[in-house]
Steps between C-alpha positions, in 0.01 A plus 500: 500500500882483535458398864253203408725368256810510757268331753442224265807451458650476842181317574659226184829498609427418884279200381777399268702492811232359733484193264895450407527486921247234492605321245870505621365388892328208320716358191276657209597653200656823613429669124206356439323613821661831491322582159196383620519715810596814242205410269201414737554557826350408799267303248820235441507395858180265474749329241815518711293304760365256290840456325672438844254260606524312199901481509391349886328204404714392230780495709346325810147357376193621623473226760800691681354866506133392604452575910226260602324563806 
């Protein structure tokens, strides 16, 4: 039981740090992210994505990030 609980949470603290890298590499709220990372998990990163991508196209339009073929 005691080892379960310390595997949760290293398995916490190593997404917290996961995400506050991420967030860091790409101008996101370091604190923010880092909590998330702590609370959810891999299960925040959908978000982080999303987040990112929306922080794109408000800063260059979606005209700019669109590849056409």
């Amino acid at each position: 039981m005691f080892l379960l609980m310390l595997l949760i949470i290293c398995y916490s603290v190593l997404c917290g740090v996961f995400f506050y890298c991420q967030a860091l590499l790409t101008g996101l709220g370091c604190k923010r992210w880092t909590v998330a990372g702590i609370v959810f998990g891999l299960l925040a990163w959908p978000m982080f994505v999303m987040k990112k991508r929306m922080q794109l196209y408000r800063l260059f339009g979606i005209k700019q990030l669109i590849f056409n073929a």
